[in-house]
Each structure stands twice: as structure tokens, then as C-alpha cells.
SEVEX-251666 format. One record per residue (C-alpha): residue number from 1; x, y, z. Coordinates in steps of 0.5 Angstrom, whole numbers, always signed. Each point is the difference from the previous one (the first is absolute). Example, Ala and Ser with C-alpha at 12.3 -4.5 7.8 and 13.67 -1.06 7.14 Angstrom:
// SEVEX-251666
<node k="1" u="+25" v="-9" w="+16"/>
<node k="2" u="+2" v="+7" w="-2"/>
***
This chain:
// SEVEX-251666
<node k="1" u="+0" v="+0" w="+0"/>
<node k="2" u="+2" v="+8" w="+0"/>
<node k="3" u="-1" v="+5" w="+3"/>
<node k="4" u="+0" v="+6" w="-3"/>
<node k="5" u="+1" v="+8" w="+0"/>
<node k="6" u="+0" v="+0" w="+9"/>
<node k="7" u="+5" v="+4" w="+4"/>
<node k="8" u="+5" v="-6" w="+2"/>
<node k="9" u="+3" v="+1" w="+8"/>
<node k="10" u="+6" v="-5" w="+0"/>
<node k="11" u="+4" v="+0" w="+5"/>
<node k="12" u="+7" v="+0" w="+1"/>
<node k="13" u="+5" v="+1" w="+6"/>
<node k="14" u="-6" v="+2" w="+4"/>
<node k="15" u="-3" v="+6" w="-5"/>
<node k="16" u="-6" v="+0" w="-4"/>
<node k="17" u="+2" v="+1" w="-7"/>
<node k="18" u="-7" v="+1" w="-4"/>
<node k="19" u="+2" v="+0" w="-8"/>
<node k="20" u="-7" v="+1" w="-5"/>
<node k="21" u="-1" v="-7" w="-5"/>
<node k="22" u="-2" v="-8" w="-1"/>
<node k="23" u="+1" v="-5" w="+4"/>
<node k="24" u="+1" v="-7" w="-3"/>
<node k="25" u="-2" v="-6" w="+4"/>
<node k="26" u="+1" v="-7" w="-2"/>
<node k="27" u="+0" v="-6" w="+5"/>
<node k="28" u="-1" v="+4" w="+7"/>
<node k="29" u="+6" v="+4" w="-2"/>
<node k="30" u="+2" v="+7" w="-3"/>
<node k="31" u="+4" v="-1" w="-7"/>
<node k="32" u="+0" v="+7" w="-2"/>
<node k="33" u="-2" v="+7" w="+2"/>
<node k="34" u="+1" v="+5" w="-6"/>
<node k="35" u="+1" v="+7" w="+2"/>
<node k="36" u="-4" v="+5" w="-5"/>
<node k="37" u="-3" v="+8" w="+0"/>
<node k="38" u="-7" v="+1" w="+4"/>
<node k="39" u="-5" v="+2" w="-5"/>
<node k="40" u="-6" v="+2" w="+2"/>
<node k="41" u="-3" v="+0" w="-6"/>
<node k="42" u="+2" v="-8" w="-1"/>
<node k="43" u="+0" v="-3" w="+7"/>
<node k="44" u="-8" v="+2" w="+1"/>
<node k="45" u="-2" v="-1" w="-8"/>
<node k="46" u="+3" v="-7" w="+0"/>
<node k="47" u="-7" v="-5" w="-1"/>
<node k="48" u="+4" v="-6" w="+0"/>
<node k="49" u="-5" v="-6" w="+0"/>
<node k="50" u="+5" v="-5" w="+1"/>
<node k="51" u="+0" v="-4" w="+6"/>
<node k="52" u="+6" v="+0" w="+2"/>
<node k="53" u="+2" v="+7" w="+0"/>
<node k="54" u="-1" v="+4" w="+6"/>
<node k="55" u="-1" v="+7" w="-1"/>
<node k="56" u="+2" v="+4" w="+6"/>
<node k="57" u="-2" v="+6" w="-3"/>
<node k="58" u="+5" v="+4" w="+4"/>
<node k="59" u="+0" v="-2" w="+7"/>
<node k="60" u="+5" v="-3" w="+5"/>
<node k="61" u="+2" v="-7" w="+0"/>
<node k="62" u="+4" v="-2" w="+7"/>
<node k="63" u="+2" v="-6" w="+4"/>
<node k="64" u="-5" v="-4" w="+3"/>
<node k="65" u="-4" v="+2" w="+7"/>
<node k="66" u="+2" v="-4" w="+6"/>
<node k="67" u="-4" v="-1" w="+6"/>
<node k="68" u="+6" v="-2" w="+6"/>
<node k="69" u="-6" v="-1" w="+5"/>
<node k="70" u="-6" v="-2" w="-2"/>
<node k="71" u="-6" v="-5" w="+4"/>
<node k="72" u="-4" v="-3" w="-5"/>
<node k="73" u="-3" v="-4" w="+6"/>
<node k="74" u="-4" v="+7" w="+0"/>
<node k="75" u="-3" v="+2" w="-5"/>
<node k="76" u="-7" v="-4" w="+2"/>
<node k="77" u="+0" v="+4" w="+6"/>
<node k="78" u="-4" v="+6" w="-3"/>
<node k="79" u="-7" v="+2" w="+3"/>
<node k="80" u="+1" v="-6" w="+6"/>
<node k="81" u="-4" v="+0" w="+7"/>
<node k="82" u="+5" v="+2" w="+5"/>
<node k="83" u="-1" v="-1" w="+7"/>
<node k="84" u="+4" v="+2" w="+6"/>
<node k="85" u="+3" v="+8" w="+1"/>
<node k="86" u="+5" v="+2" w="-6"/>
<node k="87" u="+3" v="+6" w="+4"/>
<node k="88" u="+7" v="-3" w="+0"/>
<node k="89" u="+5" v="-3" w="-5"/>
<node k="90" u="+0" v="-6" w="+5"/>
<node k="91" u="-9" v="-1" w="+0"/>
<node k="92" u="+1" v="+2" w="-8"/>
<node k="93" u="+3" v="-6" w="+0"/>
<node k="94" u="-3" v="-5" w="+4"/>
<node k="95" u="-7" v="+2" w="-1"/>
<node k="96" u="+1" v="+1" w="-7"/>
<node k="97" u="+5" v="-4" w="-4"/>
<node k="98" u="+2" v="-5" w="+5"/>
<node k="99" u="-6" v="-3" w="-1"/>
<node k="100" u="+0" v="+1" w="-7"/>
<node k="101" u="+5" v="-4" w="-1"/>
<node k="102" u="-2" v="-6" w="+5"/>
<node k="103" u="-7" v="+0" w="-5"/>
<node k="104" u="+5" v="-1" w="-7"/>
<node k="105" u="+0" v="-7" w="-3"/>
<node k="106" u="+2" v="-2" w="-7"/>
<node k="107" u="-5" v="+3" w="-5"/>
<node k="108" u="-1" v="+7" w="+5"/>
<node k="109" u="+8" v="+0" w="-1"/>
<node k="110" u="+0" v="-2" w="-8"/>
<node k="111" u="-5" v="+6" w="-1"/>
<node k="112" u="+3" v="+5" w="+4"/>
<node k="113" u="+7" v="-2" w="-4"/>
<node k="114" u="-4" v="+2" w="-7"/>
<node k="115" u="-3" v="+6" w="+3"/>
<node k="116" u="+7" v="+2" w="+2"/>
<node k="117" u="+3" v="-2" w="-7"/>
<node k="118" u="-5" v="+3" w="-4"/>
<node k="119" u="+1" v="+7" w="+5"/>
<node k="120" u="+7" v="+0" w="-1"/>
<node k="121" u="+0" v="-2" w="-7"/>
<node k="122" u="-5" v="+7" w="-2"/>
<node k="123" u="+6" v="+3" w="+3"/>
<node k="124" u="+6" v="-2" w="-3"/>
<node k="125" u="+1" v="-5" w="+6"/>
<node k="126" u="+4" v="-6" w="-3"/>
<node k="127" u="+4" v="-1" w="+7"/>
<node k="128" u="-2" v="-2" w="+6"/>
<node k="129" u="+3" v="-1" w="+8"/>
<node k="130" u="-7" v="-3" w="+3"/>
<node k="131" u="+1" v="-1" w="+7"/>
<node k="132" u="-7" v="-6" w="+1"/>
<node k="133" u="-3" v="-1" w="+6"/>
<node k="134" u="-6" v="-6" w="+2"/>
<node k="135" u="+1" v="-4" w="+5"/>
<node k="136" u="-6" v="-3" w="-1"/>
<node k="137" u="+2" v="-4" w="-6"/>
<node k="138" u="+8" v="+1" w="-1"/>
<node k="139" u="+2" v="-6" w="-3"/>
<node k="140" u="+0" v="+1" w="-8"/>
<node k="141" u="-2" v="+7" w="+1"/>
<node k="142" u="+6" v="+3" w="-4"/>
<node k="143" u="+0" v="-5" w="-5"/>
<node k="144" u="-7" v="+2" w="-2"/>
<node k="145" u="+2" v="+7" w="+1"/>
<node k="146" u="+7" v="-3" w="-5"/>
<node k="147" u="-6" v="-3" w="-5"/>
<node k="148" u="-3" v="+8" w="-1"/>
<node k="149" u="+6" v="+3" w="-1"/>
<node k="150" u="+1" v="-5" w="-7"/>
<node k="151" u="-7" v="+0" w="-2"/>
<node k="152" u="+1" v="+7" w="+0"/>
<node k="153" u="+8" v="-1" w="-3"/>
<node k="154" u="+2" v="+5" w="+6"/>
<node k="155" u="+6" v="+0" w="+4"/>
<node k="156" u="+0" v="+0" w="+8"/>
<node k="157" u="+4" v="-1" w="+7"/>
<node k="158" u="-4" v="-4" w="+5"/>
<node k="159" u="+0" v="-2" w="+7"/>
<node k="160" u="-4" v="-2" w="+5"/>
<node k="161" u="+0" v="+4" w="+7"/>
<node k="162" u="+2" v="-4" w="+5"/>
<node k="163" u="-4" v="+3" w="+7"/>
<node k="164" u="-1" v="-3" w="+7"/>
<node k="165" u="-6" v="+3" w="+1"/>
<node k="166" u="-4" v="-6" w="-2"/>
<node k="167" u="+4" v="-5" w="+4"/>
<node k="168" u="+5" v="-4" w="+0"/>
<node k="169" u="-2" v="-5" w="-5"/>
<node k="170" u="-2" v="+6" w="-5"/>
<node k="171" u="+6" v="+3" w="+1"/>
<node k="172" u="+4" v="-7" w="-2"/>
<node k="173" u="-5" v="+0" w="-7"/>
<node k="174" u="+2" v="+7" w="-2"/>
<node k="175" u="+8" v="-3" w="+1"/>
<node k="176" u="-2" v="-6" w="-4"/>
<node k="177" u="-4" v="+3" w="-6"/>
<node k="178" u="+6" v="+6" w="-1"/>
<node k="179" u="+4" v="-7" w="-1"/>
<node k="180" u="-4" v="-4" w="-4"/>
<node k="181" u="-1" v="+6" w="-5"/>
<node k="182" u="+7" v="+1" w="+0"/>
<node k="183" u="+1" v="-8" w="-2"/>
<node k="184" u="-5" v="-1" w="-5"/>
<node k="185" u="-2" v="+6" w="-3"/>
<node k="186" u="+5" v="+6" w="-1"/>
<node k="187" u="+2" v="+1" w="-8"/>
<node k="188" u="+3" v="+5" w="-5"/>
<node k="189" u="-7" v="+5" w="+2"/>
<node k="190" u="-2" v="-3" w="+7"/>
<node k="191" u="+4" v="+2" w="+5"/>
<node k="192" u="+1" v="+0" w="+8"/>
<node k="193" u="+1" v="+3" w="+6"/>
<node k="194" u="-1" v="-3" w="+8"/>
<node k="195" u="-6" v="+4" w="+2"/>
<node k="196" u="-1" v="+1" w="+7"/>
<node k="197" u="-5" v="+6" w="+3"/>
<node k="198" u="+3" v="+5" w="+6"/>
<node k="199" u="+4" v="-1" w="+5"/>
<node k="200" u="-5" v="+0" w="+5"/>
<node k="201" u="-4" v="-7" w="-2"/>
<node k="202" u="+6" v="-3" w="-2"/>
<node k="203" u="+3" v="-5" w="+6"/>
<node k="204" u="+8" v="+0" w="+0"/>
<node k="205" u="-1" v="-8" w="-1"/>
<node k="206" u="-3" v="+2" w="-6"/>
<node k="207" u="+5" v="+5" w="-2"/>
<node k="208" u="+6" v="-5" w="+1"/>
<node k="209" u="-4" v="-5" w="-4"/>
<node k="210" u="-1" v="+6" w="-6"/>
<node k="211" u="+9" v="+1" w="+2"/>
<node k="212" u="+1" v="-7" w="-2"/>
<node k="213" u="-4" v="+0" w="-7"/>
<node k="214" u="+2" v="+7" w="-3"/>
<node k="215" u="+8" v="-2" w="+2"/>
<node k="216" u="-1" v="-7" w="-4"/>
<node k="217" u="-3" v="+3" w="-6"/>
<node k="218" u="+2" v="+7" w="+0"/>
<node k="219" u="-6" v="+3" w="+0"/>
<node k="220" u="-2" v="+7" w="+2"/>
<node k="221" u="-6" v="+1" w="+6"/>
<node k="222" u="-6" v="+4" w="-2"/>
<node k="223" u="-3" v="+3" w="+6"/>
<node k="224" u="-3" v="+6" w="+4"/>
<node k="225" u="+4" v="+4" w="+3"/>
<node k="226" u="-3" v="+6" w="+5"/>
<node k="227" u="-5" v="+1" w="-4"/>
<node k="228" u="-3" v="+3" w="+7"/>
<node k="229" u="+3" v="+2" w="+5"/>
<node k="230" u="-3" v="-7" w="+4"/>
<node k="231" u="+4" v="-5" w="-3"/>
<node k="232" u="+6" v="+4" w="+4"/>
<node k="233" u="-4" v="+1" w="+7"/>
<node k="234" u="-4" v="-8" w="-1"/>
<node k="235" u="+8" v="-3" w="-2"/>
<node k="236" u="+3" v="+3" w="+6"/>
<node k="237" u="-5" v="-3" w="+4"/>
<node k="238" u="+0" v="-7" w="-2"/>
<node k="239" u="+6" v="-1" w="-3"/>
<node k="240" u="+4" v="+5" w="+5"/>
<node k="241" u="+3" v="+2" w="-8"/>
<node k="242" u="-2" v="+5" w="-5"/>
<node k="243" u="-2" v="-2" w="-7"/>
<node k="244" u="+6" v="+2" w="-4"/>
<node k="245" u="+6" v="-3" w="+5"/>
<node k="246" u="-5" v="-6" w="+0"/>
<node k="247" u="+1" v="+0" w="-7"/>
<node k="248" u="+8" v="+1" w="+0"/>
<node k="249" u="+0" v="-6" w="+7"/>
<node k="250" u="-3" v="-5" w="-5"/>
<node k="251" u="+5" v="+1" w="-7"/>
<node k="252" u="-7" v="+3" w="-4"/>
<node k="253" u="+3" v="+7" w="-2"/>
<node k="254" u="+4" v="-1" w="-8"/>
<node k="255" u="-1" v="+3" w="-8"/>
<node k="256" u="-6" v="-4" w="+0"/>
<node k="257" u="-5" v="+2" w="+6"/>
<node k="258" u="-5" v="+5" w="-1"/>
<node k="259" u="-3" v="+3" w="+6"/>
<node k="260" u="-7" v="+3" w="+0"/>
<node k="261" u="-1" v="+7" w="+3"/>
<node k="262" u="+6" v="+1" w="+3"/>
<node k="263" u="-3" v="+8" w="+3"/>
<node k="264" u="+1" v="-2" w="+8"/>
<node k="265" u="+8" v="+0" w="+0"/>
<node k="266" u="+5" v="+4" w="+2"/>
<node k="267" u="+6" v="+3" w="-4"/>
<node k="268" u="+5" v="-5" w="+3"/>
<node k="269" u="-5" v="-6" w="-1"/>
<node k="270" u="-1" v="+3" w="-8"/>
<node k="271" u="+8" v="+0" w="+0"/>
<node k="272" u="+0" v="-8" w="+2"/>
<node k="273" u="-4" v="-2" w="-7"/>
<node k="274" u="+5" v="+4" w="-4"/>
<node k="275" u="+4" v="-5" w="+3"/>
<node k="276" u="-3" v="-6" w="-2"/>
<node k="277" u="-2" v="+3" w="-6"/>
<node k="278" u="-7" v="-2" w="+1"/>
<node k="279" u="-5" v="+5" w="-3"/>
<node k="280" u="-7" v="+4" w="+3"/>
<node k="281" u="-6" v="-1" w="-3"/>
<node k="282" u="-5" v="+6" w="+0"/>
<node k="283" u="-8" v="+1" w="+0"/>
<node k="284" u="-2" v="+6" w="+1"/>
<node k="285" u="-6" v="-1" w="-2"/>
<node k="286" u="-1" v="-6" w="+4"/>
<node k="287" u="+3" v="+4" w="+6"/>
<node k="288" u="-4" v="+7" w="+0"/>
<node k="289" u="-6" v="-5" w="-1"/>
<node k="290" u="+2" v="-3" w="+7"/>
<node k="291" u="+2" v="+5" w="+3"/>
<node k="292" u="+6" v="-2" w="+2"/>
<node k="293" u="+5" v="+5" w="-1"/>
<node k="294" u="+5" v="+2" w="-6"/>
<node k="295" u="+7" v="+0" w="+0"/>
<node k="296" u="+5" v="+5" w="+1"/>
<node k="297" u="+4" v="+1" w="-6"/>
<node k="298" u="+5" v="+4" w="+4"/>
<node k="299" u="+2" v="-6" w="+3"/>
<node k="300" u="+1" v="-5" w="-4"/>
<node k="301" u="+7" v="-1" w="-5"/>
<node k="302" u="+0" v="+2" w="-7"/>
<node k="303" u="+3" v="-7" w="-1"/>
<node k="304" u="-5" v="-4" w="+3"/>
<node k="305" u="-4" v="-3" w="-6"/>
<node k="306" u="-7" v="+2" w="+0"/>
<node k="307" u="-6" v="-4" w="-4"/>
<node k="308" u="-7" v="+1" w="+0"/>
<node k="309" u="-6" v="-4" w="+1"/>
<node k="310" u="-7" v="+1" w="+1"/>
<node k="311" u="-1" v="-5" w="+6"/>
<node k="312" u="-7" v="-3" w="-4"/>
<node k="313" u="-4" v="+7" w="+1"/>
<node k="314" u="+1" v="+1" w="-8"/>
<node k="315" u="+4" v="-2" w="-5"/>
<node k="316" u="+3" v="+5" w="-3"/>
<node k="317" u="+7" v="+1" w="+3"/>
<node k="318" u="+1" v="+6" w="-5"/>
<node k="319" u="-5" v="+4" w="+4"/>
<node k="320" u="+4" v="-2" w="+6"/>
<node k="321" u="+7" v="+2" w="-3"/>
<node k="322" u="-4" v="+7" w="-1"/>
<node k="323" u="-2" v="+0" w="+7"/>
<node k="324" u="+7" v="-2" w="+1"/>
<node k="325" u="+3" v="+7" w="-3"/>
<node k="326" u="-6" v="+4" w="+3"/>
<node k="327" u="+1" v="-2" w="+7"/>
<node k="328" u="+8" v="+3" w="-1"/>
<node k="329" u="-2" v="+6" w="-2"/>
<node k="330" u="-5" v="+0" w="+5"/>
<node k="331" u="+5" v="-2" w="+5"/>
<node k="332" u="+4" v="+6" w="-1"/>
<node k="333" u="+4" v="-2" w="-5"/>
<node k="334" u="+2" v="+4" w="-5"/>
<node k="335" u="-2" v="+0" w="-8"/>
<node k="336" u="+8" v="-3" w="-2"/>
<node k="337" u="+0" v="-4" w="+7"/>
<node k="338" u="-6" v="-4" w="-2"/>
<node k="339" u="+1" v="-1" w="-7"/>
<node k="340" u="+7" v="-2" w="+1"/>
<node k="341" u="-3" v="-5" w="+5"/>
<node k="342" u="-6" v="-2" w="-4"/>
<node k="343" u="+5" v="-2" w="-6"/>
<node k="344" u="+5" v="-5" w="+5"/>
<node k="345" u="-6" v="-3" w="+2"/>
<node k="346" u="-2" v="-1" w="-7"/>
<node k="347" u="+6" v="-3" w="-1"/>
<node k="348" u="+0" v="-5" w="+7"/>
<node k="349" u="-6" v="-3" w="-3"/>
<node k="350" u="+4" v="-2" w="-7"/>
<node k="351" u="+5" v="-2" w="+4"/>
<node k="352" u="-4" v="-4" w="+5"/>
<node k="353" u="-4" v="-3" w="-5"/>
<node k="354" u="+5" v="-3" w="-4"/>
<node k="355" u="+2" v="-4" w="+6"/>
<node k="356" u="-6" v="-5" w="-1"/>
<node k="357" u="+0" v="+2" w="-8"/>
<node k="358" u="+7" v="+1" w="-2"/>
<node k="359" u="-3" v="+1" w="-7"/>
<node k="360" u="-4" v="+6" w="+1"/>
<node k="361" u="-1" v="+4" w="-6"/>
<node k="362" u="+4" v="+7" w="+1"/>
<node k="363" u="-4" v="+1" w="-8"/>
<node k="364" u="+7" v="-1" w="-4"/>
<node k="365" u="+1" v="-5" w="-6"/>
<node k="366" u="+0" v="-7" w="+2"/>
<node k="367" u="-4" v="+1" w="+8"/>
<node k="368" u="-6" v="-3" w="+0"/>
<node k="369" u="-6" v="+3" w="-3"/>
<node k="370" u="-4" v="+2" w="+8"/>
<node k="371" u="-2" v="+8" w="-2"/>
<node k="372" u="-6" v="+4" w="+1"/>
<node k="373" u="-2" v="+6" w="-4"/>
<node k="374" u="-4" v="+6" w="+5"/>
<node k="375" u="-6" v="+4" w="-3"/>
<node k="376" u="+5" v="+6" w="+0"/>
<node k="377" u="+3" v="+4" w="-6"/>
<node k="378" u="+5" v="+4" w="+2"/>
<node k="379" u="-3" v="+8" w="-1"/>
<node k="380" u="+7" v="+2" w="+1"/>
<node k="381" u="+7" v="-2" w="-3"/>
<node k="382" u="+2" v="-6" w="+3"/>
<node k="383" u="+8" v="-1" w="+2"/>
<node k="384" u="+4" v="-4" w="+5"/>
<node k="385" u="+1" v="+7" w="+3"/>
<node k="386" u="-8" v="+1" w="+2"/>
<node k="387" u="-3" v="-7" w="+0"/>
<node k="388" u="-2" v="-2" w="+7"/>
<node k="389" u="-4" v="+8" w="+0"/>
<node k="390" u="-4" v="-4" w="-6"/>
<node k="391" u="+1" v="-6" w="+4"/>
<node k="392" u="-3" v="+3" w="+7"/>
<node k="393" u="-5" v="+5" w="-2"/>
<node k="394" u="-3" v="-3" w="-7"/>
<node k="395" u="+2" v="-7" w="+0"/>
<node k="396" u="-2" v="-2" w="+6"/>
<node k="397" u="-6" v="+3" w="+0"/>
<node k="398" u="-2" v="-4" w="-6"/>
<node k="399" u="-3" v="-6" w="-2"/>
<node k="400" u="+3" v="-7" w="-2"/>
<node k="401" u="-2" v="-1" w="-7"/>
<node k="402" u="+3" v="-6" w="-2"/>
<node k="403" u="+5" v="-6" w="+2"/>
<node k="404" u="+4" v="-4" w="-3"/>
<node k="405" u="+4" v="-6" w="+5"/>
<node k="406" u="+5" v="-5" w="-4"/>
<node k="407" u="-2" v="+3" w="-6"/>
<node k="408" u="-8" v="-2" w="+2"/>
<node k="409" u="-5" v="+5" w="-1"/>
<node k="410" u="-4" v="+0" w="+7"/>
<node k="411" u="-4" v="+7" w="-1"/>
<node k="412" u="+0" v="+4" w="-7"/>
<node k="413" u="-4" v="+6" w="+0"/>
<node k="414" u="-3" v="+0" w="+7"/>
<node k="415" u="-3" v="-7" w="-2"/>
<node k="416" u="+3" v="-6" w="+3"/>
<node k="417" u="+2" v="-6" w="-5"/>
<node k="418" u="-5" v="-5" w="+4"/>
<node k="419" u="-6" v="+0" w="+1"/>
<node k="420" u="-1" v="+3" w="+7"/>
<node k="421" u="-7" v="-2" w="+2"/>
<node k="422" u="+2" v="-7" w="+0"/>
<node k="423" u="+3" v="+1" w="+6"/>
<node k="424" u="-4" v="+5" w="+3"/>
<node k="425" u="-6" v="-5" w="+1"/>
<node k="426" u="+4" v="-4" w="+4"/>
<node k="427" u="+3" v="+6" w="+4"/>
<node k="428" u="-7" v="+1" w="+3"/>
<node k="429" u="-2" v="-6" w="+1"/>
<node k="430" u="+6" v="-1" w="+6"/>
<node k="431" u="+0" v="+7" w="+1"/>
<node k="432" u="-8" v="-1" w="+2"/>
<node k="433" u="+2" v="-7" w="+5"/>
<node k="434" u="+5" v="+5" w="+3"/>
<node k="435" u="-5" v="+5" w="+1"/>
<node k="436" u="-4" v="-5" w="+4"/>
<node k="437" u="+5" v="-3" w="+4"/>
<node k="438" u="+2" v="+6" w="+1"/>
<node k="439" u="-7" v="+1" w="+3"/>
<node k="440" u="-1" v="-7" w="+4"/>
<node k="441" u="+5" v="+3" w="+4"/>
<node k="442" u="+3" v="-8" w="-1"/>
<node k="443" u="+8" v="-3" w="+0"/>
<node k="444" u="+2" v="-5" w="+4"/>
<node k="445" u="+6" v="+3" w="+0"/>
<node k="446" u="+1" v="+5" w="+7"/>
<node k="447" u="+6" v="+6" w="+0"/>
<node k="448" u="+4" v="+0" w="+5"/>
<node k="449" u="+0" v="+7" w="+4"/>
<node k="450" u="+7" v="+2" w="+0"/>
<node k="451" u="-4" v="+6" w="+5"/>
<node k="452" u="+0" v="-2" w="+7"/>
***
């Protein structure tokens, strides 16, 4: 296929270099991307009927979005019943979210799974660090999350959130199904963490267990850390610890460990991640939502590497990376200090990614055909020197047109490739037996209070 007339934003020794012309794709790669003059009176007038040729029309092609925290377990939870008080992050969780995640079973975790690929996809998102929780039904859990990410021919990063606040046989399962999923279902496009939630669910038992299997398999942790100022205060009360010693005791700190939140810590204890090289996942919108606090950006290390997630409120990571920039400028940061910020994250997440998928595409000849063109036709000269103004105030602000993934079109002209309503009756189904667990107020399974 071809992609014609588009605005190319290649990537080369961390900057964005947007040239005007074609792209050739043939077999998921990028064979050849030809330079020309941008004319307004042929890149719109150009009617060409063949189904292999993508007119862009003017408008930007860039890399792919990623999605570094994301929760598809969440995406039936919409409009539920919710008993018990919500003015606190820890009652939010228990008597919403704890409970939503007990209800899961297969089907429920199988729609939830394509409504959040089917969200992601609408925008531009082809890469995904899904963080799972259901403990009602664990074993096999990620394998039918693994099966809804090759049916809709995306990439992801899985793992299964090891907690004890469900009991010790629940804690053992989580342990086990994290392993099970690294054995038999890891492939080129399916990738794993070790899940585990927050530190104050997690016993040392269990952390010394996780310890054992991250060093064996040199895998990275995905957690969350310090999402509320909880986590400290319930980890010292039960574990005489705080979460990111706990962490550092056990040996789950490395290059490969995404540690969600990240907004209750001190100056010294960023400057510890530094040096484990582990990365911070933010959600910005998932935290003002809960009300948990924002980071402060005057303590945090420029070298610390920063991703954004979505935590599962939505999924668009591109509006977190928005938000990400406003809350900079928010802080009090200058114009030159929150562009130059935004711009190393940028890069962080390429390089982050590029640590499970070593062939991400950078949008050169030979990288692979992942890309997304954005409903935006620069108004302006369009240069290195003045992308990330267009990238920030135009680009972000606009829509995902298309998608392409491994050469595959996903989504041309605002319409998917597949037929959505196939799925969407399903979605419903498992969202309405949600809906009426919910409802019941019924589970077998019982949190264990972490508040005494």
C-alpha cells in the first residue's frame, strides 16, 4: 500500500523531522519514503480511486500512540451501582473497584478486553501495558486477554496484579497465573510484566516470591506505587516499610519496571528510581478524578524516565501527555522548561517501549509499518524547529484519522476495518451481567481490610 501526500514525522537522534511525501509499505515495512513539494492544488484535488493508496491530504503521519497503564478490567464499570462511601481513594477502591474486579469471569474480562482494544484503536493506540485484576476468576485470565489482542492484531504488555488483599490462596494464584502466562503465551506481539497492585496489599511473602521469579526470568515489575498518600502510611503500619524501600529489599527495581502514579514520594526517593532506571508511569486524569494529588514537578529529576498511562478512565494516552504539558505550565514552569520536559518524555516512552519491542518503528525506511495519521493539516510551515508548538496545541487537540499496524489498515478515514457491531452486542451482554452482580451486591470472594 501507499500512503500519499502527508506530512512524515521521522525520528532521528531524539528529534522529529517532518518532511512532505509517500510512503511505501510493502510486507509491514516501510520500503520507501519519497520527498516532494507540498502543493495545495494537487494534495487536495487528488481523487484517486485505488484501494491501496491512502491520500492523507496534507495531514500528519506520526509514530504510534502507547498506552504504558492501562486497565481493561475496567471498561464495563460504567454507570454501576455503587454501594458504600466514596470520599476517600481507599473507600473509591473498595467499594467500587474491589468489588468489580471479584465479579470478573471470562466472558466479562474477554468484552471488557475488546472494548478497550476497539477504544484504543479509535485512538491511534496500538501499544498497551495492561495492568489486570480478577481475582474471581485468574487462571487463564491473561490468555483471553493475550487472545483479544491477536484477533484485533495489536501489540501488549501483560501481567496480573499480585494482591493479598483477598487471602493468601488468591495472592498464591495471582503469583501463578503471572507465571503461567510468561511460559506458555509470550510471543513476538504479546509481551509480560509481573503484576503486582500496591504495597500495602502485598505481604513480604508475596514480594519475596515475585523477587524470585523477576530475577529468574529477568522480567521487569509493574505496580502501583504511591498513587495516595495510603500506600505509605498503610505499608509502614503493616510492613514497618515504605513501598519504594519494600521494592528496593526485594530486588524488583530494574529497566524494565513501570511503577504507576509515582506522586507520593520524596526528592530522595525519585532520585532512587534514577538509579534503578525504572520508569514512572503518569495518569493524570485518573488522579484528579480520585483526587489523590498531582506530582510535584519541582522534585522530580529531569533523568527520571516518565510515560504516560491512562489508568483505565479512558483510552487515550495522547490526552494524558496533554494534560502531562498543562499541569507543567500549571505548576509554574516556564514556557522553555515545560517544552523541553515534554519533549524528554516523548523520547523516554520511545526508548522505554523499545525495551519489549525492539523493532519499533521510528518512521525510517526498513522500520516497521506501525503509524497514525491525525486529522490535522498544519496551518502554518511545518519544520523541526516548530514541530512540538504544532504537536501540543494542533495535533494533540485533534483526532486519529487512521491507523496502520504492521502494514495492516486498522481504521481508514475515521471508519474501523472491522465491523465494530460485531462486538458491540457482546459488550453489552457481559456489561448488563456485570450490571446486575453489581446490583445483587454478591461475591464469594471478601477484601481483606487493610484498615484496622
Amino acid at each position: 500500500m501507499k500512503i500519499t501526500n502527508a506530512w512524515i514525522c521521522r525520528i532521528s537522534n531524539d528529534k522529529i523531522e517532518p518532511l512532505f511525501g509517500d510512503i511505501e509499505i510493502t510486507n509491514g515495512k516501510i520500503v520507501s519514503i519519497d520527498e516532494k513539494q507540498f502543493d495545495p492544488n494537487k494534495v487536495f484535488t487528488d481523487s484517486s480511486e485505488d484501494k491501496d493508496i491512502l491520500n492523507a491530504k496534507g495531514r500528519v503521519v506520526t509514530i504510534p500512540n502507547i498506552n504504558f497503564h492501562d486497565h481493561f478490567y475496567s471498561r464495563l464499570a460504567k454507570g454501576l451501582p455503587i454501594t458504600g462511601p466514596m470520599d476517600n481513594f481507599y473507600n473509591i477502591l473498595n467499594s467500587l473497584w474491589w468489588k468489580v474486579d471479584r465479579a470478573l469471569d471470562k466472558d466479562m474480562i474477554t468484552a471488557s478486553a475488546q472494548l478497550g482494544i476497539i477504544d484504543s484503536i479509535k485512538n491511534g493506540v496500538t501499544y498497551i501495558f495492561d495492568h489486570h485484576s480478577s481475582p474471581g476468576k485468574t487462571d487463564g485470565s491473561l490468555e483471553a486477554i493475550a487472545n483479544v489482542l491477536n484477533d484485533f492484531g495489536i501489540r501488549g504488555v501483560l501481567c496480573f496484579e499480585a494482591t493479598d488483599r483477598n487471602g493468601h490462596r488468591l495472592a498464591e494464584d495471582g503469583l501463578k497465573e503471572n507465571q503461567n502466562f510468561l511460559k506458555n503465551y509470550v510471543n513476538d506481539n504479546v509481551k509480560a510484566l509481573f503484576g503486582l497492585h500496591a504495597s500495602f496489599t502485598i505481604s513480604d511473602e508475596t514480594l519475596q516470591t515475585a523477587s524470585k521469579i523477576v530475577e529468574e526470568n529477568n522480567l521487569g515489575i509493574h505496580i502501583h506505587l504511591c498513587e495516595d498518600k495510603i500506600d505509605r502510611e498503610l505499608s509502614e503500619k503493616a510492613y514497618n516499610d515504605l513501598p519504594l524501600n519494600r521494592l528496593i529489599k526485594y530486588n524488583l527495581l530494574n529497566e524494565k519496571s513501570i511503577l504507576s502514579h509515582g506522586i507520593h514520594l520524596t526528592k530522595d526517593e525519585y532520585e532512587l528510581i534514577v538509579q534503578h532506571q525504572s520508569a514512572i508511569a503518569f495518569n493524570p486524569d485518573s488522579n484528579m478524578n480520585n483526587a489523590v494529588g498531582l506530582p510535584d514537578f519541582n522534585i522530580i529529576p529531569d533523568d527520571i524516565p516518565i510515560l504516560m498511562g491512562t489508568d483505565g478512565m479512558h483510552s487515550n494516552p495522547a490526552k494524558s501527555l496533554k494534560q502531562f504539558f498543562l499541569l507543567l505550565r500549571h505548576s509554574g514552569k516556564s514556557f522553555d522548561e515545560s517544552f523541553a520536559r515534554f519533549q524528554k518524555v516523548y523520547f523516554n516512552q520511545l526508548k522505554f517501549v523499545k525495551r519489549f519491542f525492539s523493532d519499533f518503528t521510528q518512521l525510517n525506511v526498513n522500520d516497521r509499518a506501525d503509524m497514525i495519521i491525525w486529522d490535522y493539516v498544519p496551518p502554518t510551515p511545518f519544520t523541526n524547529e516548530n514541530f512540538w508548538g504544532h504537536f501540543i496545541y494542533g495535533i494533540l487537540e485533534s483526532r486519529v484519522s487512521d491507523v496502520i499496524h504492521n502494514g495492516n489498515v486498522l481504521m481508514k478515514n475515521f471508519k474501523l476495518e472491522f465491523n465494530e457491531d460485531d462486538f458491540i452486542s457482546n459488550i453489552m451482554k457481559e456489561g448488563n451481567r456485570l450490571f446486575k452482580r453489581s446490583e445483587e451486591h454478591t461475591s464469594e470472594l471478601q477484601s481483606h481490610s487493610f484498615i484496622s
